[in-house]
C-alpha positions in Angstrom: 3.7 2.9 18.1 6.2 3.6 14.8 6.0 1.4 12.4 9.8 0.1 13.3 8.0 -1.1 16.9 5.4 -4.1 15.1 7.4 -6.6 15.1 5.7 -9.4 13.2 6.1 -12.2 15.6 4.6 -9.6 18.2 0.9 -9.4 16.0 -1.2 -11.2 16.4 -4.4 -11.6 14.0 -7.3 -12.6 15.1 -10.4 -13.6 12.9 -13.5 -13.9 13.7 -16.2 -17.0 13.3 -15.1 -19.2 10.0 -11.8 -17.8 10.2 -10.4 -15.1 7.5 -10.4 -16.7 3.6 -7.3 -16.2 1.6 -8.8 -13.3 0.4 -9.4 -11.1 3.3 -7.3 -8.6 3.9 -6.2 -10.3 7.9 -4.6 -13.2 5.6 -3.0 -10.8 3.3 -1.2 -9.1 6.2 -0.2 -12.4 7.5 1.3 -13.4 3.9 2.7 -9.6 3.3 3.7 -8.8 6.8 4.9 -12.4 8.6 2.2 -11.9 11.2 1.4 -14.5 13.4 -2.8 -16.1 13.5 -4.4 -16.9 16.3 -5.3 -20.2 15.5 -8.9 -21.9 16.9 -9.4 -25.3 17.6 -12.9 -24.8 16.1 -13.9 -21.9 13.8 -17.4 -23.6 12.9 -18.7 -23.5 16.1 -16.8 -21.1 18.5 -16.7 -21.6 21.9 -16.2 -18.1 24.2 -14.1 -19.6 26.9 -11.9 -22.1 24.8 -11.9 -19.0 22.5 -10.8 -17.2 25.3 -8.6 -19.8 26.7 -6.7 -20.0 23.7 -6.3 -16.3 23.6 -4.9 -16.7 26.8 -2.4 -19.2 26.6 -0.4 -17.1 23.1 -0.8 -14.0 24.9 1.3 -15.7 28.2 3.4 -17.8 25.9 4.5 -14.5 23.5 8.3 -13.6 24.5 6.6 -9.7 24.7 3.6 -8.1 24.8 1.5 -8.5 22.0 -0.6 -6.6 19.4 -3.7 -7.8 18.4 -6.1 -7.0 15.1 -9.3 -8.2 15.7 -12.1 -9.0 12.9 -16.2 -9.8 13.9 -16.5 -12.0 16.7 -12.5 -11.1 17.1 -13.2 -8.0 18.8 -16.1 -9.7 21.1 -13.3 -12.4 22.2 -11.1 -9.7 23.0 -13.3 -7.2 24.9 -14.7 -10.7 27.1 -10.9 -11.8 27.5 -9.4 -8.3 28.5 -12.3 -8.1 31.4 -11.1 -11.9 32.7 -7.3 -11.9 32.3 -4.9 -10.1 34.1 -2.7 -10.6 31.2 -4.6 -8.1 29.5 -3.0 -5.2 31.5 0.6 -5.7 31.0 1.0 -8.3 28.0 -0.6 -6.4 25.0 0.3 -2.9 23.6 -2.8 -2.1 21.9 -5.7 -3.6 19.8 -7.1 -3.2 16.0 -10.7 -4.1 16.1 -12.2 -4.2 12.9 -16.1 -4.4 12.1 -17.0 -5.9 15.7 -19.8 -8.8 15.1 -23.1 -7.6 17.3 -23.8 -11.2 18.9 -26.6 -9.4 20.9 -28.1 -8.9 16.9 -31.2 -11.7 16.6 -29.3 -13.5 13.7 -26.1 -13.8 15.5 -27.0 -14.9 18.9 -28.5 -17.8 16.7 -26.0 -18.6 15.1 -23.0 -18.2 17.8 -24.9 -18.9 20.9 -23.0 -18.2 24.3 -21.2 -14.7 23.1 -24.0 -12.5 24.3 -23.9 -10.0 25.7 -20.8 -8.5 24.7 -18.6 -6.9 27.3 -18.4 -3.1 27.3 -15.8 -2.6 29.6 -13.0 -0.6 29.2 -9.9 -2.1 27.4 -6.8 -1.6 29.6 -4.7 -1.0 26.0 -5.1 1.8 23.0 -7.6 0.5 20.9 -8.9 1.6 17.9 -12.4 0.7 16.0 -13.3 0.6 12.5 -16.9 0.2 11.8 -18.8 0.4 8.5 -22.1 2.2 7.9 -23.9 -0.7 6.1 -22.3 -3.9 8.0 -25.4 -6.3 8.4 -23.4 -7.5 11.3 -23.0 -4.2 13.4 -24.9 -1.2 12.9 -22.9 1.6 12.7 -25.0 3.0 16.0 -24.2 -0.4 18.0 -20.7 -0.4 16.7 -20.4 3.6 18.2 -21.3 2.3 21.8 -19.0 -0.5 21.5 -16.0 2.1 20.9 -16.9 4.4 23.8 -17.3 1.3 26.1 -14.1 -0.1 25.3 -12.4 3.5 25.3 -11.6 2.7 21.8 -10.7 5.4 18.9 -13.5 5.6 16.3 -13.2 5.1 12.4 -15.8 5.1 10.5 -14.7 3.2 6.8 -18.2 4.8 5.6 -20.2 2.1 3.5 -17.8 -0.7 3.4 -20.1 -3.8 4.8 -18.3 -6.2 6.8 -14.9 -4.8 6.5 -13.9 -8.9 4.8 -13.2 -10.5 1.1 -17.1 -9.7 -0.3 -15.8 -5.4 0.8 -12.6 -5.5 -1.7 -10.3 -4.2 0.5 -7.6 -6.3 -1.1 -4.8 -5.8 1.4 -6.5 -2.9 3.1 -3.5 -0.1 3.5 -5.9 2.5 4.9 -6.4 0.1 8.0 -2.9 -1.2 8.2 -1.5 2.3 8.4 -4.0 2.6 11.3 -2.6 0.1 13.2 0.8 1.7 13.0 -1.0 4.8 14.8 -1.8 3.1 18.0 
């Protein structure tokens, strides 16, 4: 895709559990860029199906097929979603999934019960995955079998933790020009 194809009402962002602050770099893009936010009825305590529902219903209701950039449990919503929906073949043009949460990790089956295991089935759309070698969320070994189940693209970002606000991306250029390469 050129960078003249991303229409901003065509991306779609979507952040992981406790949404994206204003610092992270997903709600820079939105301010910078004019793209759109998936928006969850409840960010505290995610559900996977009305997660998935709601997923669901903007990718049908989007006037043509959609790009997504997924952050954490963003990329585990969109792996379980693409395996369910026959939307997910024909209504999105390819996926940014960024620092995938590990909800099969002790600490985060706790705390988002319900998203284990995460799907590794292929993604019927380009995909591309950036991983970090210190996220405490997603080893960097965990987040290598995610990309080849999903047929996703590898990046490693090298020691850059969870990829959010407490990394300093700032606006995170580096990954934005990787979603122009998908």
């Amino acid at each position: 895709m050129t960078s003249d194809a991303l229409n901003p009402q065509d991306v779609w962002l979507l952040p992981g559990w406790q949404n994206s602050d204003d610092g992270h770099w997903q709600s820079l893009w939105q301010q910078r860029y004019g793209y759109q936010r998936l928006e969850q009825h409840n960010w505290q305590h995610p559900l996977r199906g009305d997660w998935s529902i709601r997923l669901q219903e903007t990718v049908l209701d989007a006037p043509r097929p959609v790009t997504l950039v997924a952050h954490s449990l963003g990329c585990v919503l969109v792996a379980w979603w693409a395996a369910h929906s026959q939307a997910a073949k024909t209504r999105v043009r390819g996926v940014l999934l960024v620092a995938p949460g590990d909800t099969e990790q002790d600490s985060l089956r706790a705390a988002v019960p319900g998203w284990s295991p995460v799907l590794l089935q292929t993604l019927p759309f380009p995909s591309i995955l950036v991983a970090s070698e210190n996220d405490p969320h997603c080893s960097l070994e965990r987040a290598q079998a995610m990309a080849q189940g999903w047929g996703s693209r590898l990046v490693n970002a090298g020691a850059a933790g969870h990829l959010n606000t407490a990394s300093g991306l700032g606006l995170w250029d580096s990954g934005h020009a990787l979603l122009h390469t998908l």
